[in-house]
C-alpha positions, -999 to +999 in steps of 0.1 A: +336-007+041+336-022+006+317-004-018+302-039-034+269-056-046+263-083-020+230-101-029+218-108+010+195-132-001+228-155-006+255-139+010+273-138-025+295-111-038+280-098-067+306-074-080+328-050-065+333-014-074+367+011-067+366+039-047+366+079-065+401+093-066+409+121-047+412+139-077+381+123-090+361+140-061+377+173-063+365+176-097+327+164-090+327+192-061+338+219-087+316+206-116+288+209-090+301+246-080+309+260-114+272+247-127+253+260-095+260+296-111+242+286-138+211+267-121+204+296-099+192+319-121+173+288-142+133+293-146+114+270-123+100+255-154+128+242-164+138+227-135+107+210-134+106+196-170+139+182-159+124+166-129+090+151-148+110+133-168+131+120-140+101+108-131+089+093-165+119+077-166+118+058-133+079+046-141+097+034-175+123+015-159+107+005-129+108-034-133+147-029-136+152-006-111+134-030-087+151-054-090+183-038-086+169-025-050+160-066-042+192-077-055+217-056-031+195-049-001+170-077-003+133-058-005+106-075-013+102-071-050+065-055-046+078-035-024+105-020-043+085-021-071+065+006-045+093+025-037+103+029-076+066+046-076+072+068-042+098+083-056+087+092-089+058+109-071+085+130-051+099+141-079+063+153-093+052+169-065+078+192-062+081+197-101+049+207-099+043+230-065+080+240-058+077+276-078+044+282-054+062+271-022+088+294-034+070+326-039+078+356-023+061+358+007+047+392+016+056+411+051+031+433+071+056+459+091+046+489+108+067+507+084+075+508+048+074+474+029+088+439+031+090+405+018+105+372+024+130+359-009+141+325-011+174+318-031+198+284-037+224+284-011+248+270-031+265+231-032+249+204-009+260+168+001+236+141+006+246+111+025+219+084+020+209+046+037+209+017+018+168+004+032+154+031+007+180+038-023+160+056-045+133+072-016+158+086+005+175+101-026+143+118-042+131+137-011+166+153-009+174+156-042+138+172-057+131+198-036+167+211-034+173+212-071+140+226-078+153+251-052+184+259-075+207+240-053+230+215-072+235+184-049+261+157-045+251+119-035+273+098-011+249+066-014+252+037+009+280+012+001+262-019-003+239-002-031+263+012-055+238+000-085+212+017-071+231+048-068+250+048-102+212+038-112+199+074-102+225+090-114+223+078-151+182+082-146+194+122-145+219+120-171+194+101-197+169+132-184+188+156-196+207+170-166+238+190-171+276+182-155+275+189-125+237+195-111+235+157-097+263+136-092+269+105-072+302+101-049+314+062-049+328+073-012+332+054+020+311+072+049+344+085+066+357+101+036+322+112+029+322+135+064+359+146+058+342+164+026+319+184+046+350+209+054+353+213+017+341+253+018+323+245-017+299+227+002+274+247+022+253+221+039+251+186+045+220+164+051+224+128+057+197+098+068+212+071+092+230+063+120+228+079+154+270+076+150+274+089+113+249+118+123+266+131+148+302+128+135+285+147+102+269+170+126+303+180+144+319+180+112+293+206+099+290+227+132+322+230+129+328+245+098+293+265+105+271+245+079+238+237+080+229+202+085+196+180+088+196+147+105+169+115+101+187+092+124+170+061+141+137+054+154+121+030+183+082+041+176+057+034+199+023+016+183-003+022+211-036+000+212-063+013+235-096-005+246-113+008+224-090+002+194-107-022+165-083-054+177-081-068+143-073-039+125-048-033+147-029-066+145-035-063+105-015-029+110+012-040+134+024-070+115+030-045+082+041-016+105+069-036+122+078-059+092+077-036+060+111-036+045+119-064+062+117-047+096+144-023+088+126+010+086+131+043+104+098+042+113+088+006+115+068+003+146+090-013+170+076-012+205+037-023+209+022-011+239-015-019+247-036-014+277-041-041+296-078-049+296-073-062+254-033-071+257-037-100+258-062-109+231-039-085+208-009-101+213-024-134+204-035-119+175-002-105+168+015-136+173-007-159+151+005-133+124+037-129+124+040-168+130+021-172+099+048-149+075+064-170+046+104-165+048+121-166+013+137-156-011+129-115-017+118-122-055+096-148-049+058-131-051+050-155-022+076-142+006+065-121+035+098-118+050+130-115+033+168-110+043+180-083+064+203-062+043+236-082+050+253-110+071+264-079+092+228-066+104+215-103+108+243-112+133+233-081+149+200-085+156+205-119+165+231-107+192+203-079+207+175-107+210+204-130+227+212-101+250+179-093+254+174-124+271+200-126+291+187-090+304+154-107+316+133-103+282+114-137+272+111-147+240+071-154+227+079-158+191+113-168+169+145-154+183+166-170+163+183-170+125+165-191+101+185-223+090+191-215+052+217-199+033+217-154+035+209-123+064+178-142+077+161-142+109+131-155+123+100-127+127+103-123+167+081-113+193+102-103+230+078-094+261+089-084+300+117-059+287+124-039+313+136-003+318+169-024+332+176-045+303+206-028+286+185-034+249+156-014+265+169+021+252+180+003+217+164+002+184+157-029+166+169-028+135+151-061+120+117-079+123+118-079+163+085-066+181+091-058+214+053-063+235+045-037+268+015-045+287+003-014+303-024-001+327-043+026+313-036+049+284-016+076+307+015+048+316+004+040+276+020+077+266+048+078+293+062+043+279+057+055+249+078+088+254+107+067+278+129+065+244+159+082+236+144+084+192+114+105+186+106+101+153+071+086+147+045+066+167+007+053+162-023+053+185-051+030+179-087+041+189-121+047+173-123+081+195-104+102+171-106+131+194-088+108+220-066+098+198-055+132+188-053+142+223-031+114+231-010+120+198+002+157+213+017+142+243+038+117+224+072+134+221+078+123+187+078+145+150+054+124+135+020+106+152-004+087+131-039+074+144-047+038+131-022+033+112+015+029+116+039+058+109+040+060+069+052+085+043+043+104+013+052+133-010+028+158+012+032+146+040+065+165+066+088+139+076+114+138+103+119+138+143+127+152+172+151+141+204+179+114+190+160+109+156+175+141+142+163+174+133+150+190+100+122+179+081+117+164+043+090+159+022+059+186+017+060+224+018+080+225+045+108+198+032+117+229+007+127+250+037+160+239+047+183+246+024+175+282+009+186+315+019+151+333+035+163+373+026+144+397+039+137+427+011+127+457+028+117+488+011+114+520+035+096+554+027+113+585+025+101+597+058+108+563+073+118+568+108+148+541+107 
């Protein structure tokens, strides 16, 4: 794939960048390795003065760097705007509580003494999506350099700005040759450099194919990886659900980012005694979103993130369709120039239709009518992703009970499946494994040594 700034708004070719040399890569991976000697024995505070002003920086910029995200992946520009402040916040968070989540952790044996150490492993490769450039990039990038780590970025193709972006936000910071440098790769070259033995783990957010070909590739050469692959979450409206702030919930839950979200609620599943007063609801709203152009304060719904992933979608609602789904709302590409396509509402798809087991990558709602909240949970878990997934309710208890049977990493009650610095993030079944984000985000890619002191008269 061409590494190149397609604006999807238009379709047009906004310029094209070449490809690192061989040579060129070789040298990134042994600036990265020389200077990891030297930011592994670095004070925590001065890792985290680097990433505060990471941070200040981004706030600083954040207009610009916008912009940048609308102009090659077509977010809405209050919503990148949002992203630009997401991250920054990433980058604080673990500035400010990585030396505490790093402490030694005290051991209780029967004998002697012991304690838990965490150290840098070393080298790591981050291979990031194009739907959040700079999100996806901060909650690998801050915890692991915080860690000591010293991390290499294969970014998207179709967001090279953004990527050259983040790297020159680090330079301007302060950061040293070889602590964080971006890779202008293609994906495939991208997993060939996982052999590379200065590399000792590999973490990458996308497709169910590119994970698993990185995940082989790491297994193989017995490196750690962590995978945030797709998602088909489950929103869940009960009886006793508030019906309005439900639908208010479902349109943003399925449509933020223009419907091309990990966790973008995807299939809506309500019980059947207020299904159909939601999904009128529901369709009201997303009949009512304003398509048009991404930096335009009064568009809803933008472009999908090329001409590739529009044709796509439109293809899966096509063969939806032919696999027995109906169509209640759109279905179709909008009739003006870029990656558009009509917000879409699909009912009656059936455990039979081949798109049944897909995810919809794009502002498609698939609707379930079900008859009580026990088919509710085992719809909800009939899914080959498990990465998020929302209950609606005003019995919190009930909707926490319900939440622990949804075989998913993440469950939020009343509202959609959302993220923030604190908060763990990442799935189970084919969404991946490994978490990001909060405490437990720093916890992949260190070395846990075990210190154990014994007494004299020890009796190992």
């Amino acid at each position: 794939m061409a590494i190149q700034t397609t604006n999807p708004a238009t379709n047009k070719l906004i310029k094209s960048f070449d490809e690192m040399t061989a040579a060129a890569v070789d040298k990134a991976v042994t600036n990265a390795t020389t200077f990891f000697d030297q930011w592994k024995s670095t004070d925590y505070k001065v890792r985290a003065q680097l990433l505060y002003k990471v941070a200040g920086l981004m706030r600083a910029k954040k207009q610009d760097l916008a912009n940048t995200i609308t102009l090659e992946m077509g977010k809405l520009l209050a919503h990148a705007e949002g992203e630009i402040k997401l991250s920054a916040e990433i980058f604080d968070y673990y500035a400010k509580n990585a030396e505490s989540f790093l402490a030694d952790k005290t051991l209780n044996p029967v004998h002697g003494k012991a304690l838990i150490r965490y150290s840098p492993v070393g080298v790591l490769l981050g291979i990031q999506p194009w739907n959040f450039p700079f999100y996806q990039v901060a909650r690998f990038a801050a915890p692991n350099i915080m860690i000591g780590n010293t991390v290499l970025i294969k970014h998207a193709s179709n967001v090279p700005q953004c990527a050259i972006a983040i790297e020159e936000l680090f330079i301007e910071a302060g950061a040293p040759l070889g602590l964080y440098t971006n890779l202008l790769l293609s994906g495939q070259r991208a997993t060939a450099l996982v052999a590379d033995p200065r590399i000792k783990g590999v973490s990458l957010t996308g497709s169910e194919v590119a994970g698993a070909s990185v995940a082989a590739e790491a297994g193989k050469h017995i490196k750690k990886s962590v995978l945030e692959l797709g998602g088909s979450d489950a929103f869940i409206i009960l009886e006793d659900a508030d019906i309005d702030q439900a639908v208010a919930w479902a349109v943003v839950g399925r449509i933020n980012n223009n419907g091309q979200c990990c966790v973008a609620s995807k299939r809506f599943i309500a019980v059947e005694s207020i299904a159909d007063q939601f999904l009128e609801k529901f369709k009201n709203k997303m009949a009512e979103l304003v398509v048009g152009d991404p930096m335009e304060a009064t568009t809803d719904l933008g472009p999908l993130c090329n001409e590739e992933s529009a044709v796509k979608i439109a293809d899966q609602v096509k063969r939806a369709v032919a696999g027995g789904a109906k169509i209640l709302l759109g279905g179709k590409r909008v009739d003006r120039a870029g990656a558009y396509m009509e917000a879409t509402i699909l009912t009656n798809v059936l455990p039979a239709n081949p798109v049944f087991y897909e995810e919809f990558f794009g502002p498609v709602a698939l609707f379930f009518k079900v008859k009580n909240e026990q088919e509710a949970i085992a719809l909800a878990n009939n899914s080959p992703f498990g990465l998020g997934g929302s209950v609606f309710t005003q019995d919190i208890k009930r909707g926490e009970r319900i939440a622990n049977q949804i075989d998913t990493g993440m469950v939020f009650i009343n509202h959609p499946t959302w993220t923030q610095a604190d908060l763990p993030f990442g799935g189970t079944k084919g969404s991946g494994y490994g978490r990001e984000l909060a405490e437990v985000g720093i916890d992949e890619f260190v070395n846990k040594k075990l210190i154990r002191v014994s007494e004299l008269s020890d009796p190992f």
